[in-house]
N, C-alpha and C positions, 0 to 999 in steps of 0.2 A: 410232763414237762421234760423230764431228763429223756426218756424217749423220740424227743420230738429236737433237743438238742446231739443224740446220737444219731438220728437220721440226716440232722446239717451236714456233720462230721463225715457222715457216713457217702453222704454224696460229693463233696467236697474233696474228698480222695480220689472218689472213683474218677471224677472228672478229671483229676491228675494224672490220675496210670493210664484211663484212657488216651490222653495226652500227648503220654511218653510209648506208647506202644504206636500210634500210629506215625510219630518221626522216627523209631526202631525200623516200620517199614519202609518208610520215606528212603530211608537209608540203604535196605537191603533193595530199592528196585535199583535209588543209584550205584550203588556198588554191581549189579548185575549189568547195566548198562556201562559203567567203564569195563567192563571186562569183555566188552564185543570191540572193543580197542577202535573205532570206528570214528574216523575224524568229523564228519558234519554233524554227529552227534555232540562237539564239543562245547561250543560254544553256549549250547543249551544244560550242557552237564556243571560250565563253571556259573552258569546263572541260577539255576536251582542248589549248587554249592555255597554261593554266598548266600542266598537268602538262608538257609539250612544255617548258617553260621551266626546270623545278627538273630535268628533265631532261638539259638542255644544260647546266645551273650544275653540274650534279655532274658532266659529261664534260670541262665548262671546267677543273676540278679538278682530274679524273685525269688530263688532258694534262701537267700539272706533275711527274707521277711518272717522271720520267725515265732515275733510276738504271737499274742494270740485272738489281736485284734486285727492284726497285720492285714488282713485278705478281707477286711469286711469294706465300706459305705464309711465315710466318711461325716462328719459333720462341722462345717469351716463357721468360727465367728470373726470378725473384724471390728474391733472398738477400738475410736478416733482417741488419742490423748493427749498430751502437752502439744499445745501452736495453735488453736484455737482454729479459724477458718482455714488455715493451711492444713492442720492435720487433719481436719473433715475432707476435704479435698483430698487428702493422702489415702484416706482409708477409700474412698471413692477409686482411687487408680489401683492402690491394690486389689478390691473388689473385682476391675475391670479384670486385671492381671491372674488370678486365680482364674475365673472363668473362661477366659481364652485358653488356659492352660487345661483345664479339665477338659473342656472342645476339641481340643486337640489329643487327648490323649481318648478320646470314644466316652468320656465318662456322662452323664447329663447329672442335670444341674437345677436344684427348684430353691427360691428366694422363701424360707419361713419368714421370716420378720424383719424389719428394717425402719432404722427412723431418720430422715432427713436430716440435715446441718441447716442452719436456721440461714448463713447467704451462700453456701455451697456443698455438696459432698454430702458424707452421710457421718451419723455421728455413732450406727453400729448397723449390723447385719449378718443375719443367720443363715446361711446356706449347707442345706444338704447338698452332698458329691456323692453319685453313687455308680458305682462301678468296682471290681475287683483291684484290690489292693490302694485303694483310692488312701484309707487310712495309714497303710505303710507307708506310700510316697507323703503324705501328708502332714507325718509327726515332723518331720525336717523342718514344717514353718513355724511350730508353736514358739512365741513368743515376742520380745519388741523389733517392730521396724524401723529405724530411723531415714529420715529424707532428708537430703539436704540440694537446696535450690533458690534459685533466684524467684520471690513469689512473687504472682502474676496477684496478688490480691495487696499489693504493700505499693501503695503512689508511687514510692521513691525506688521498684524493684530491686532492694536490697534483699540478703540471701539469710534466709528463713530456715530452722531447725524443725522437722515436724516429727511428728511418734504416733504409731498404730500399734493394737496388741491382737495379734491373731490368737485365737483360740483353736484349738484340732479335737476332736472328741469323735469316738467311734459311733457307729449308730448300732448303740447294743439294742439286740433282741429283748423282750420282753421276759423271754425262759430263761435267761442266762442262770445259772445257778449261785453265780457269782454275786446278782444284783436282788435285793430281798427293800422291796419299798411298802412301807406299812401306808395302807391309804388315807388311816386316822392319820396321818400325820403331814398332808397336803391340803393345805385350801386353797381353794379353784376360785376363781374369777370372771366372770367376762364381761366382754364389752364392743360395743360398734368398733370395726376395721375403721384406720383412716385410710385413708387415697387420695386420689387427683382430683377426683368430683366426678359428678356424671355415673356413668355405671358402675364407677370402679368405688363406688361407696356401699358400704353394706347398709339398709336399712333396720337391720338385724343382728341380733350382740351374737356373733361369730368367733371374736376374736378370744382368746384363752391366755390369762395368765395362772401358770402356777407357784405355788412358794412352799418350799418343803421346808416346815417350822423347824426340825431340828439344826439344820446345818442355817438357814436363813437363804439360802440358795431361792433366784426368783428368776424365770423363764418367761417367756411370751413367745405366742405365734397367732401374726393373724392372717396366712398366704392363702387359706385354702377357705373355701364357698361355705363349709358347713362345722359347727363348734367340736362336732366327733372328729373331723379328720384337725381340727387345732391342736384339739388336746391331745390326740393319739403322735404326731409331734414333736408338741410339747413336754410329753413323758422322753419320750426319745432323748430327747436333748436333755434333762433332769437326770434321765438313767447317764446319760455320756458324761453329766458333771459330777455326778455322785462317785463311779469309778475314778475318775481323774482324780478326784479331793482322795479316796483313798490310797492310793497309787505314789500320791505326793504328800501326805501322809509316813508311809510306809519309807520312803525314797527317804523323807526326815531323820525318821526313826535312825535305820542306817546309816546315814553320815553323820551325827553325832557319835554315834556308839563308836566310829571309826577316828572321832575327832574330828573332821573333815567341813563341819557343815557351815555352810554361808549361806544368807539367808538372801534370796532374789528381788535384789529394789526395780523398782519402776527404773527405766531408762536404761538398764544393761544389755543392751541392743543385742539381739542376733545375729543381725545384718546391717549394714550402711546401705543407700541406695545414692549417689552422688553423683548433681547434674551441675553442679557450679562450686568449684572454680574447674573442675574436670568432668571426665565420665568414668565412672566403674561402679559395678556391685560390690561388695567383699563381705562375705564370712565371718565373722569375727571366730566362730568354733573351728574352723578349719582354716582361716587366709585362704580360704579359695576364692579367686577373681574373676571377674567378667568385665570386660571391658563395653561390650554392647548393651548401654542400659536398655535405650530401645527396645531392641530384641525380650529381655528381659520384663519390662513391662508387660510388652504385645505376648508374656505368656511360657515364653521359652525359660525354663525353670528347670528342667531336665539335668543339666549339669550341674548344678548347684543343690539338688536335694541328694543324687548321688555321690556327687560329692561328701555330703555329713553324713549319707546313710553307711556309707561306706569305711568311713573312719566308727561310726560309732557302734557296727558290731563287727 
């Protein structure tokens, strides 16, 4: 086990210094070629200069990601809360909004679990993100959303208050040393996948809940065709909540002892998202703004998790 997590580590460098040695060259062929002083050469020299530069600003970046979950796979939940069919519908557009944003950033994207809103939207969902540093950009959303708009589900479209809670949880390995889950102490569950109907039903109990009796912690995945790939999942996401619970825990611990601690109610928003009586995004941990919701929705999140990544180390 510890073997097999020095061999992550171990490649995980090397694919860094690799990295960094080959824009080392990048560099010595251009510096050799500005020194033939050669003007039709130029035009091509200041193009492979900037890319060389938005390329070093994006490594400037991920030098910052220093946790130590920072570089892994991602695991996003979305749970609809106060506003009843507006905030199912909320959690629905943010749903939408995350995965255009992973699309766009190269990451892919698989739906473990999800349960419908009974006249719209979803009233939760489990997606893995997996790509490199998906979990560093991704701590930026934990926590409430607020929405605020004229809802298309009220007769009299008067303007409506909705609340989602993202969840972020890394997608720890099994080996982690960190993570020590006693099997006596999960009971497993299954049961038939729901769906649309038609194929998309399982005849077959596929679906995997787990609940890990000491904390009372309870999981479900039913996305995948076979109960081995539910469960295997399903541990996933139990191992990301289990760390998390410690971590917040720990985080406790420490701001009491400092005097410090406040304790995190339901509704203390991370972010505002507001489409009526205006338009803008904002922050509440940094005031950092955006005026283009749109944009924001369709995905473009980029400045706004740099934003807080940025003030918060």
């Amino acid at each position: 086990m510890q073997a097999q997590q020095l061999m992550k580590q171990y490649n995980a460098l090397k694919s860094e210094v690799d990295s960094w040695r080959t824009i080392m060259r990048h560099l010595k062929d251009l510096f050799d070629l500005a020194k033939m002083d050669d003007d039709s050469l130029r035009t091509e020299l200041e193009g492979e200069i900037a890319d060389l530069e938005k390329d070093l600003e994006k490594r400037s970046f991920n030098a910052m990601f220093s946790g130590k979950y920072d570089h892994d796979s991602a695991i996003l939940a979305i749970h609809a809360g106060a506003g009843g069919t507006d905030s199912q519908d909320w959690a629905a557009m943010l749903m939408r909004m995350y995965l255009r944003w992973a699309e766009d950033r190269g990451f892919t994207t698989d739906i473990l679990d999800s349960t419908d809103g009974e006249e719209a939207g979803i009233k939760t969902v489990t997606i893995a993100i997996n790509g490199e540093y998906a979990f560093g950009y991704l701590r930026s959303e934990k926590g409430v959303h607020r929405l605020v708009r004229l809802s298309p589900f009220d007769s009299a479209h008067r303007r409506h208050t909705s609340f989602a809670l993202i969840e972020i949880l890394p997608q720890v390995a099994m080996d982690d040393p960190d993570l020590v889950i006693d099997p006596s102490e999960i009971k497993m569950d299954v049961y038939r996948s729901s769906g649309a109907g038609g194929q998309n039903v399982q005849k077959n109990a596929t679906a995997v809940r787990l609940t890990h009796l000491p904390t009372g912690i309870v999981v479900t995945c039913q996305n995948e065709r076979s109960q081995s790939q539910n469960r295997e999942f399903a541990m996933k996401i139990l191992a990301g909540r289990l760390l998390d619970l410690k971590k917040a825990e720990r985080e406790e611990e420490r701001a009491i002892l400092r005097g410090e601690y406040t304790k995190a109610e339901w509704g203390s928003q991370i972010r505002s998202y507001v489409l009526h009586p205006y338009q803008l995004v904002k922050d509440h941990r940094t005031d950092f703004e955006v005026g283009n919701t749109q944009a924001v929705l369709d995905g473009d999140l980029n400045s706004l998790m740099e934003s807080f990544l940025r003030k918060a180390d």
